[in-house]
Every structure is written in structure tokens, then in C-alpha cells.
KOLDOZA-17537 format. One line per 8 residues: number of its first residue (from 1); for each residue x, y, z of N, C-alpha, C. Coordinates in steps of 0.001 Angstrom, whole numbers, plus 500000, padded with zeros to 6 digits. Layout:
BEGIN
NUM> X/Y/Z/X/Y/Z/X/Y/Z ~ ...
This chain:
BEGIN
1> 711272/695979/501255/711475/697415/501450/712812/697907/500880 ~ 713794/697187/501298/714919/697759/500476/715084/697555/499115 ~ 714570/697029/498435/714321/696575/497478/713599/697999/496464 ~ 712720/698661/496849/712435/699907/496559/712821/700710/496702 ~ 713306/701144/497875/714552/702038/498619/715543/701969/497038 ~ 715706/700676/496774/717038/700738/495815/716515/701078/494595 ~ 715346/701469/494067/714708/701382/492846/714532/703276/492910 ~ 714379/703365/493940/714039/704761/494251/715372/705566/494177
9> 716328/704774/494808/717765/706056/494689/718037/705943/492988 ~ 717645/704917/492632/718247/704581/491136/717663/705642/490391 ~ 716542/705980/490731/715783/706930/489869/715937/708792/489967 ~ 716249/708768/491588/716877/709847/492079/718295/710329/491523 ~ 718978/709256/491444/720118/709611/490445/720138/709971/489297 ~ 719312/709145/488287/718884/709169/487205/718571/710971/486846 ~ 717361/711151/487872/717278/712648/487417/717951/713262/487985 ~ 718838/713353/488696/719980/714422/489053/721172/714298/487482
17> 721194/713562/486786/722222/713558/485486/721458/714000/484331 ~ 720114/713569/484618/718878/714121/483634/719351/715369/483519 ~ 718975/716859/484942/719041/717747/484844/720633/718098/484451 ~ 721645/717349/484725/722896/717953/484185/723010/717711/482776 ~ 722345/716618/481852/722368/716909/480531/721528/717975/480577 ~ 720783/718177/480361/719413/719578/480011/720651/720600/480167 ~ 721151/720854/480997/721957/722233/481826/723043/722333/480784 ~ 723933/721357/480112/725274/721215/479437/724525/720824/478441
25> 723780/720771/477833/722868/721072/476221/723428/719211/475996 ~ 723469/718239/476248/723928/716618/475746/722684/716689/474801 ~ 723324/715716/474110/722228/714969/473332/721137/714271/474230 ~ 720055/714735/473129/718586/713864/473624/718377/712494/474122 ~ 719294/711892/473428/719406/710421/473512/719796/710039/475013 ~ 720786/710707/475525/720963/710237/476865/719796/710435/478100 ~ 718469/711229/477613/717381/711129/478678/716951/710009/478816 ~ 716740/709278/477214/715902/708134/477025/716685/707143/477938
33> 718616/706744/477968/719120/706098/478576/718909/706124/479676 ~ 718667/707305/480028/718836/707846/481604/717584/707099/482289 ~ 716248/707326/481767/715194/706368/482269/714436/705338/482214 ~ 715113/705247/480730/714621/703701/480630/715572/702556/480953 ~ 716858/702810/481448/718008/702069/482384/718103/703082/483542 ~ 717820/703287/484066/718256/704047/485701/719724/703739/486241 ~ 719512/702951/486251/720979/702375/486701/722090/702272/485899 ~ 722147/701520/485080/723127/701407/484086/723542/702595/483099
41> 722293/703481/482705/722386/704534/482246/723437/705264/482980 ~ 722829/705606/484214/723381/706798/485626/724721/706343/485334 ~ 725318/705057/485534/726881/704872/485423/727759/704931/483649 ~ 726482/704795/483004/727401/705257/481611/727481/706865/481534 ~ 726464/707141/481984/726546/709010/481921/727904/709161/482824 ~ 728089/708782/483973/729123/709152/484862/730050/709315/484450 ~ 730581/708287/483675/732412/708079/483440/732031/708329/481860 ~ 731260/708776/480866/731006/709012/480028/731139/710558/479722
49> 730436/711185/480346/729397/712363/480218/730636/713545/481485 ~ 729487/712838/482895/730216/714048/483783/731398/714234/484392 ~ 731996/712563/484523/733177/712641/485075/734272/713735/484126 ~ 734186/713536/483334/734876/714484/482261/734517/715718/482096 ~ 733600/716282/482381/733136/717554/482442/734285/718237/483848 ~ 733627/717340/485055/734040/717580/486126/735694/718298/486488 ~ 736221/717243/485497/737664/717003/485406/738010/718626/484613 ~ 737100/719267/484116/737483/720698/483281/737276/721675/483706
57> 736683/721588/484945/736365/723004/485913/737053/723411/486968 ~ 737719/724635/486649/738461/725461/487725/738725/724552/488930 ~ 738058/724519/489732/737286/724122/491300/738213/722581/491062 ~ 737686/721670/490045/737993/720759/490239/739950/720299/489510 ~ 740272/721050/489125/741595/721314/488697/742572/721520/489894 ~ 741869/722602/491029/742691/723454/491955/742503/721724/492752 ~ 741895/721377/493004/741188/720657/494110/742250/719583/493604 ~ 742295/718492/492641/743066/718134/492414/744784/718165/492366
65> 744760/719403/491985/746275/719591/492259/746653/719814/493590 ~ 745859/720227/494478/745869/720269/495724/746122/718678/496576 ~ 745547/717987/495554/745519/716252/496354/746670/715704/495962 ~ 747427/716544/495078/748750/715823/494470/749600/716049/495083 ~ 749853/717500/495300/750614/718164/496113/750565/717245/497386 ~ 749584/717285/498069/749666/716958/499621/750216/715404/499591 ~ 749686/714688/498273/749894/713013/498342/751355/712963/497859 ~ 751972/713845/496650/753058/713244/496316/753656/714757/495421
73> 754130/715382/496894/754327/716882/496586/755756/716955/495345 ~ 756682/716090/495357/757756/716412/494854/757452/715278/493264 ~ 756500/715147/492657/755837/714342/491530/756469/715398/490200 ~ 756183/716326/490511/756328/717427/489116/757854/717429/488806 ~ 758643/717644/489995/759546/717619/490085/760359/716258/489657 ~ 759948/715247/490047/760823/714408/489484/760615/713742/488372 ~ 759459/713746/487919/758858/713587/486547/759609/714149/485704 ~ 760024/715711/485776/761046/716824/485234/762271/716098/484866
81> 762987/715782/486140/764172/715380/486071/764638/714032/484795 ~ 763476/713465/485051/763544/712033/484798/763245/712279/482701 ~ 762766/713207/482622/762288/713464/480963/763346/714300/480546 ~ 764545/715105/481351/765060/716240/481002/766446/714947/481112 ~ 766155/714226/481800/767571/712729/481962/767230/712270/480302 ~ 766027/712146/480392/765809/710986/478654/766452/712122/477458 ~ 766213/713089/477839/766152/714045/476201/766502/715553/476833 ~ 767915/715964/476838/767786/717060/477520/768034/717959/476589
89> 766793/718508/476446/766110/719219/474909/765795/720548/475335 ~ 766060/722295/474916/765531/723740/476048/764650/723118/476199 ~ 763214/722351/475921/761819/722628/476528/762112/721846/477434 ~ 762729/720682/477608/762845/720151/479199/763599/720584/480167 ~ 764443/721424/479764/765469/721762/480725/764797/723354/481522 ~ 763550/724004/480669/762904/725290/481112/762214/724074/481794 ~ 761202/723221/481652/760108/722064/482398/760882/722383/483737 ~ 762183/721725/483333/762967/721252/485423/762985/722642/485400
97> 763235/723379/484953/763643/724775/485833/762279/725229/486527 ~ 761246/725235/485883/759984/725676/486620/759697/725114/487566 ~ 760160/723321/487930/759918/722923/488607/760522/722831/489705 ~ 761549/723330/489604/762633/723470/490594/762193/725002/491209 ~ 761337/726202/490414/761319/727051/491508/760020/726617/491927 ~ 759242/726103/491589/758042/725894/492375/758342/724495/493686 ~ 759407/724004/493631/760017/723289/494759/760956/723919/495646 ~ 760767/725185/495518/761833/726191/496383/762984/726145/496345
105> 763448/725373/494521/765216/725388/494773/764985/726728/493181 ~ 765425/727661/493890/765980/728267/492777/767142/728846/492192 ~ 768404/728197/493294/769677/728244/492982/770147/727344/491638 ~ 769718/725637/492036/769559/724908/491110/768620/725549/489499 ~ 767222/725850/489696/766424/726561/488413/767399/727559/487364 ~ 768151/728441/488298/769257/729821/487587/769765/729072/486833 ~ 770832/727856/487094/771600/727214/486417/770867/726672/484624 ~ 769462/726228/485053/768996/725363/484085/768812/726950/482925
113> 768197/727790/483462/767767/729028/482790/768961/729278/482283 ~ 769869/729862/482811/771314/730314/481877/771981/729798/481362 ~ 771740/728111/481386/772544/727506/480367/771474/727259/479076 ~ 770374/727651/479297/769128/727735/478609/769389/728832/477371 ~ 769644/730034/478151/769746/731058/477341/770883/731783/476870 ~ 771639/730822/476546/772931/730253/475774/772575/730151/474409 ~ 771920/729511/474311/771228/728772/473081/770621/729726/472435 ~ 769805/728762/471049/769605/729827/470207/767579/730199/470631
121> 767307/729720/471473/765874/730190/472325/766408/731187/473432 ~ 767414/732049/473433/768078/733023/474254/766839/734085/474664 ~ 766063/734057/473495/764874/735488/473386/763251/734755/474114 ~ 763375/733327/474404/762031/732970/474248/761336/733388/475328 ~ 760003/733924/475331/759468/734733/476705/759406/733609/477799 ~ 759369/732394/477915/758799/731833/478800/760035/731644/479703 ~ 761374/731452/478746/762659/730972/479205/763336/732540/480188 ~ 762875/733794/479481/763289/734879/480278/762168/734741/481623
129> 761022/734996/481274/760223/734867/482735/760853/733734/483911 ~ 760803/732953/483647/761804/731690/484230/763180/731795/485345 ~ 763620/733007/483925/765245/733044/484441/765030/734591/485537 ~ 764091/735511/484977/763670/736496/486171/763131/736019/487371 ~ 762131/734864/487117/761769/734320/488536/762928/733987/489656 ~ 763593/733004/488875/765034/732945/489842/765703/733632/490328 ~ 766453/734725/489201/766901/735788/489976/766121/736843/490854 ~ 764990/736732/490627/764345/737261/492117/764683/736799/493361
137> 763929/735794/493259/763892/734663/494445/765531/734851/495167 ~ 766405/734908/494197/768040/734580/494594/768042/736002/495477 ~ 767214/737452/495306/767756/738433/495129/768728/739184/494506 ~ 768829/738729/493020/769522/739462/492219/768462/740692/491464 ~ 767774/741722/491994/767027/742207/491549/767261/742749/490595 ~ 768242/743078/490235/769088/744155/488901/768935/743484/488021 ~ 769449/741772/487965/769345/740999/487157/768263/740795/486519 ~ 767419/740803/487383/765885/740567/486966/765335/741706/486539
145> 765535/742474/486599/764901/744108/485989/765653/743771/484917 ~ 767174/743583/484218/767329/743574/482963/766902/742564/482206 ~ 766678/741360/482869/766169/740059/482110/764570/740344/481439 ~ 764039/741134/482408/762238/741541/482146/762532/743076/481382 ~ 763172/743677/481476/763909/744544/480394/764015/744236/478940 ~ 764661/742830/479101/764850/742135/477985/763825/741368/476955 ~ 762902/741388/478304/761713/740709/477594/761051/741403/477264 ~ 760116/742688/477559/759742/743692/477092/760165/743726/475390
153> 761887/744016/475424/762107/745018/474239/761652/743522/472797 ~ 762021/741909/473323/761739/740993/472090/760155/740903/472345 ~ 759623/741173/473443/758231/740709/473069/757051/741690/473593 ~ 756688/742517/472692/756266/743615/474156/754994/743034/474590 ~ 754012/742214/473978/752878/741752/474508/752945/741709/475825 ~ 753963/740786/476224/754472/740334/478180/754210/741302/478725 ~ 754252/742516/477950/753872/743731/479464/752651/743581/479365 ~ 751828/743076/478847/750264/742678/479319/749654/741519/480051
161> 751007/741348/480317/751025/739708/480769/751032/739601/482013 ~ 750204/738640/483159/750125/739189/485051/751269/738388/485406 ~ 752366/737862/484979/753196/737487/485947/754697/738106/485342 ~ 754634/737998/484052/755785/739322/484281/755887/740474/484654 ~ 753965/741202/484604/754101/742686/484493/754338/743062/486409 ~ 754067/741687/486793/753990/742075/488521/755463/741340/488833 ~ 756135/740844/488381/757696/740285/488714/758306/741641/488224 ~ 758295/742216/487504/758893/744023/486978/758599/744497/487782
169> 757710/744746/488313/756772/746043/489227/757552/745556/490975 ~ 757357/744638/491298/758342/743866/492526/760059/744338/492374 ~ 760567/744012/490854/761871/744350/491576/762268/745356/491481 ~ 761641/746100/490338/761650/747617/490635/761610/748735/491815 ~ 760493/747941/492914/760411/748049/494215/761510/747515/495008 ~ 761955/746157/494704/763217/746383/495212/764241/746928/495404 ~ 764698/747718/494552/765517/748469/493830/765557/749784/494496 ~ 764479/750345/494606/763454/751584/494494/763639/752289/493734
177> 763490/751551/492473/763753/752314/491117/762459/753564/490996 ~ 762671/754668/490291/761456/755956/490098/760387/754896/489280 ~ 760396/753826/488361/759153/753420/487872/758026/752703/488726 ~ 758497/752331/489860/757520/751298/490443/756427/751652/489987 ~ 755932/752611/490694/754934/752940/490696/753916/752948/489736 ~ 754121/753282/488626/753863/753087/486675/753573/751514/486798 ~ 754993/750863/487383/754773/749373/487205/753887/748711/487687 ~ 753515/748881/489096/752316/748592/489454/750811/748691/488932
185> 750882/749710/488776/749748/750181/487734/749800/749497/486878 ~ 750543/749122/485603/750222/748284/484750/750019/746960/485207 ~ 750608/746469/486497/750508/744806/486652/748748/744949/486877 ~ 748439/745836/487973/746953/746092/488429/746143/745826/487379 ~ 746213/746474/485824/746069/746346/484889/745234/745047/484368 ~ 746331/744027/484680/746453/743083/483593/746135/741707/484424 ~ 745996/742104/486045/745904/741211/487204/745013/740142/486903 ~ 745461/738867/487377/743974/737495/486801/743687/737108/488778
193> 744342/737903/489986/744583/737580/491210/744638/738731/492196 ~ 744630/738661/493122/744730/739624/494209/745762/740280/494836 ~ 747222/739368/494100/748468/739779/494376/749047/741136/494121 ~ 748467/741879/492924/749340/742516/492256/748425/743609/493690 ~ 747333/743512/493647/746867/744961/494781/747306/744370/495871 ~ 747823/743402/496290/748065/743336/497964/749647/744337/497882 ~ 750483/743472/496952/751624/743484/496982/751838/745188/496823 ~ 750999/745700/496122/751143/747195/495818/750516/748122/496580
201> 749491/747595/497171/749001/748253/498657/750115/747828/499777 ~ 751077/747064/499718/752326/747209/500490/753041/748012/500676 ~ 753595/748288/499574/754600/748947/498975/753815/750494/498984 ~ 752207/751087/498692/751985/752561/498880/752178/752548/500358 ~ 751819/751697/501049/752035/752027/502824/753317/752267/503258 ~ 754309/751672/502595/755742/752490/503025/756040/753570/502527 ~ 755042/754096/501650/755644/755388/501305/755413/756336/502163 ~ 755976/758036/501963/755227/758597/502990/754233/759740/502786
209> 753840/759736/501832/752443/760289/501665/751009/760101/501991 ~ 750520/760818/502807/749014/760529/503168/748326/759667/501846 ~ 748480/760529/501089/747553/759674/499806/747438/758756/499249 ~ 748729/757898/499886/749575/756818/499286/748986/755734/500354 ~ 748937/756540/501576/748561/755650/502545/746625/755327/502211 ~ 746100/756279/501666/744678/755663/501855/744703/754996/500949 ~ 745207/755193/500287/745223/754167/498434/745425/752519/498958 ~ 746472/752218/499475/747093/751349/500036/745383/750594/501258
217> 744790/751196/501926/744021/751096/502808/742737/750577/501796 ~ 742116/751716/500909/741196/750957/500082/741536/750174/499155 ~ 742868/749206/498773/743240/748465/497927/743065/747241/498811 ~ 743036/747403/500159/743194/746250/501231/741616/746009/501230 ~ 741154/747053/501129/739111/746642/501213/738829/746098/500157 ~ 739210/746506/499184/738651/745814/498073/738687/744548/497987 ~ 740577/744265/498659/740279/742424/498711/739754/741641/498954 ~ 739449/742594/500379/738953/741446/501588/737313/741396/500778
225> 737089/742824/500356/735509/742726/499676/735223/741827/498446 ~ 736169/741914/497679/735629/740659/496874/736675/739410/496998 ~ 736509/739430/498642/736702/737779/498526/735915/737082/499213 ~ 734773/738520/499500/733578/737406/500086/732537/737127/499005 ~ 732469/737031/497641/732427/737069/496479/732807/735542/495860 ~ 733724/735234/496383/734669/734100/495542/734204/733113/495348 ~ 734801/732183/494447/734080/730598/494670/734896/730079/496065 ~ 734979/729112/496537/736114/728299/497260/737018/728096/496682
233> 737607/727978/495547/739104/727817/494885/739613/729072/495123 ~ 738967/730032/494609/739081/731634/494338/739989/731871/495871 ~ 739300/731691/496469/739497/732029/497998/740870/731417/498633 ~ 740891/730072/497977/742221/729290/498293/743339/729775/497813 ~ 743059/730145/496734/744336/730861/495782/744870/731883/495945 ~ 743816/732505/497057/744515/733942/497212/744733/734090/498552 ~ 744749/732930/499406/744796/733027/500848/745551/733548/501621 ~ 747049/733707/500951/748139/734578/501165/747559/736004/501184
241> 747073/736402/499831/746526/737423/500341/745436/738378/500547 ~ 744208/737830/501375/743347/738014/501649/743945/737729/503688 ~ 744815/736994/503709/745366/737432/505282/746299/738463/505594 ~ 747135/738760/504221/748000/739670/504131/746838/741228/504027 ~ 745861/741233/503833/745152/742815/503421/744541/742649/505149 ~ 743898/741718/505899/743207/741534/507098/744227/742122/507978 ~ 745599/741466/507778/746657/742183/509353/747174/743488/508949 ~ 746893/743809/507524/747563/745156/507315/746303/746242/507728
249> 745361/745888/507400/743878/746812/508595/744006/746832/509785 ~ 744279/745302/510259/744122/745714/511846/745339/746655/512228 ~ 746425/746543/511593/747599/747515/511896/747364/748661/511572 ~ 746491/749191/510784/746546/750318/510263/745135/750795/511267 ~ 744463/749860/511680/743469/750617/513130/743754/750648/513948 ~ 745548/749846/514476/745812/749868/515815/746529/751232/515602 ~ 746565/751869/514938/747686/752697/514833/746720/754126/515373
């Protein structure tokens, strides 16, 4: 009996990779493998075929980096250090700086950025985004409005871009400079996430205009509405704020 049992999952597998070639257009050839080896086939398709597919989809990217993080959160980071020790070249020294704000040091990151943009990559967009991230984070908001100032005037594409056009639109709000508002709008624009409307349905609720306030109210529905929509990564990624639009409703019904 088990003996069939085992002949039977072999074959059950078999066509579960069957239908994933058919689905991802593979060559013909791998059906024939697929059933006239069941077994051996199923494991060359695996580490052949789907494991590698697998490895290229959204879902399985987030999911992964998620297992890194939790297993060996400070990896990026010292990987950084350790390549920017061998060859301390701008592209490694922007590497540690990114990695240093995504490790919550961004006192250390400023340093790497401004001795960065010293040099003759002074203009490069990735090295200004970088050096604005920091001075956010630091609260140098001025700084960062002229650094994304700066980037604008060498590259204007970046204002189409979702993480500078919403790092402008933020410190502008800090500031309470007269553009926010413009700024927002364009980050909304160009958004690949849910941030730029949470963060800007924030910011219309402190204002004090009725109109500002419903804007702010249906920017919070929309989230929560298409995030029952999402895949499961989708949902993870924006978890900040899809709880951030939920307590700003219930506050705005307790009221």
C-alpha cells in the first residue's frame, strides 16, 4: 500500500509542475520529463525551473527579506562596512550610508553623505536623496529642503520620483513652508505605496478647513479600501499605514 501511496504523490506532483510549465509558457520537453520520470523529473523542474521563478516574485522577495531581517537583522549593515573597509570607493561609502539609515543610525549615515558630496559625484541623485534622508531623520529640515532643492534643479526627473517627491513634500510640512501642499500632490502623483496619502491625509487634518478635513477623511478610506484588495506582501508593506488611516477614523468618529 505504501508503495502506491508513493507512486501516486509522485504523479500528483508531477502534474502540479506540469500545470506550472503550461502557465509560464516552458518548453515542451519538460512535460515529457515530467511524466515519463515523475520523480526525478518533479526534482529537476524544482531547482531547475521553479525554484528560480519563485525567487523573482514580489511575495517571495518581501518574504525573504523579511527572514533576513528577523535571522540576521544587522547583515546589510555589516556587509557595508566590511566592503567600504576593502575599497572605500563614493559607491561604497553611499552603500554604508543607506545602510546605516535603514539601521536607525543616521547621525553616523550624514557623515558618510557629506564627505560623499565633497567629491566630484557632489550632483549624483542617489547620493543627494541619501544625504536628505539623513537630514530629515536628524531634523535638519531646511537642510533637506535645500539638498532636494538641489536635486530637482541637476536632475528634474526625481520630481517624478516616490521617495524624493514625498521626502520634499514632508519637510516642507515641516517647515510649513506655502508649497506643501503642491508637494503633496505631486508625491500622490508618482506614489508606488500608501504613504504619500496617509502622510498627507495627516497633514490636511491639521489644517483648519472643513474641506481639508474631508479630503484627509476620504484619503483614509481609500486606504483602508484598497487594502482589502492587496496581495499579503502589499498589506505588510503598508502596515504602518493602513493602522495609521484605521485610528485616524476612529478619532475622527469619536469626535
Amino acid at each position: 500500500m505504501p508503495y502506491f501511496f508513493g507512486i501516486g504523490l509522485h504523479v500528483i506532483v508531477a502534474i502540479y509542475f506540469a500545470v506550472h510549465a503550461v502557465r509560464h509558457q516552458q518548453n515542451i520537453y519538460w512535460l515529457f520529463i515530467l511524466f515519463a520520470f515523475p520523480m526525478f523529473g518533479s526534482l529537476v523542474y524544482f531547482f531547475v525551473v521553479y525554484l528560480p521563478s519563485l525567487r523573482q516574485t514580489r511575495g517571495a522577495y518581501v518574504a525573504a527579506r523579511a527572514i533576513t531581517q528577523f535571522v540576521d537583522p544587522n547583515r546589510a549593515l555589516r556587509e557595508s562596512r566590511v566592503e567600504f573597509d576593502r575599497a572605500p570607493t563614493v559607491a561604497n561609502r553611499m552603500r554604508l550610508g543607506a545602510a546605516l539609515l535603514d539601521a536607525g543610525n543616521p547621525q553616523e549615515a550624514i557623515e558618510h553623505y557629506q564627505a560623499a558630496a565633497n567629491g566630484p559625484f557632489a550632483d549624483d541623485p542617489a547620493l543627494l536623496v541619501g544625504l536628505a534622508r539623513a537630514q530629515f531623520e536628524l531634523n535638519r529640515f531646511a537642510a533637506a529642503d535645500a539638498t532636494l532643492t538641489r536635486l530637482f534643479s541637476t536632475d528634474p526627473q526625481s520630481r517624478n520620483k516616490a521617495e524624493p517627491a514625498l521626502l520634499y513634500a514632508r519637510a516642507l510640512a515641516a517647515l510649513g513652508a506655502p508649497g506643501t501642499r503642491a508637494a503633496f500632490e505631486a508625491a500622490l502623483a508618482c506614489a508606488s505605496d500608501a504613504a504619500p496619502r496617509c502622510l498627507f491625509a495627516d497633514w490636511l487634518a491639521a489644517q483648519p478647513g472643513e474641506a481639508d478635513h474631508r479630503r484627509a477623511i476620504a484619503l483614509f478610506e481609500d486606504i483602508l479600501q484598497d487594502g482589502k484588495h492587496w496581495p499579503r506582501y502589499a498589506r505588510e508593506h503598508n502596515r504602518e499605514w493602513l493602522q495609521r488611516a484605521q485610528s485616524a477614523l476612529a478619532a475622527s468618529a469619536a469626535r
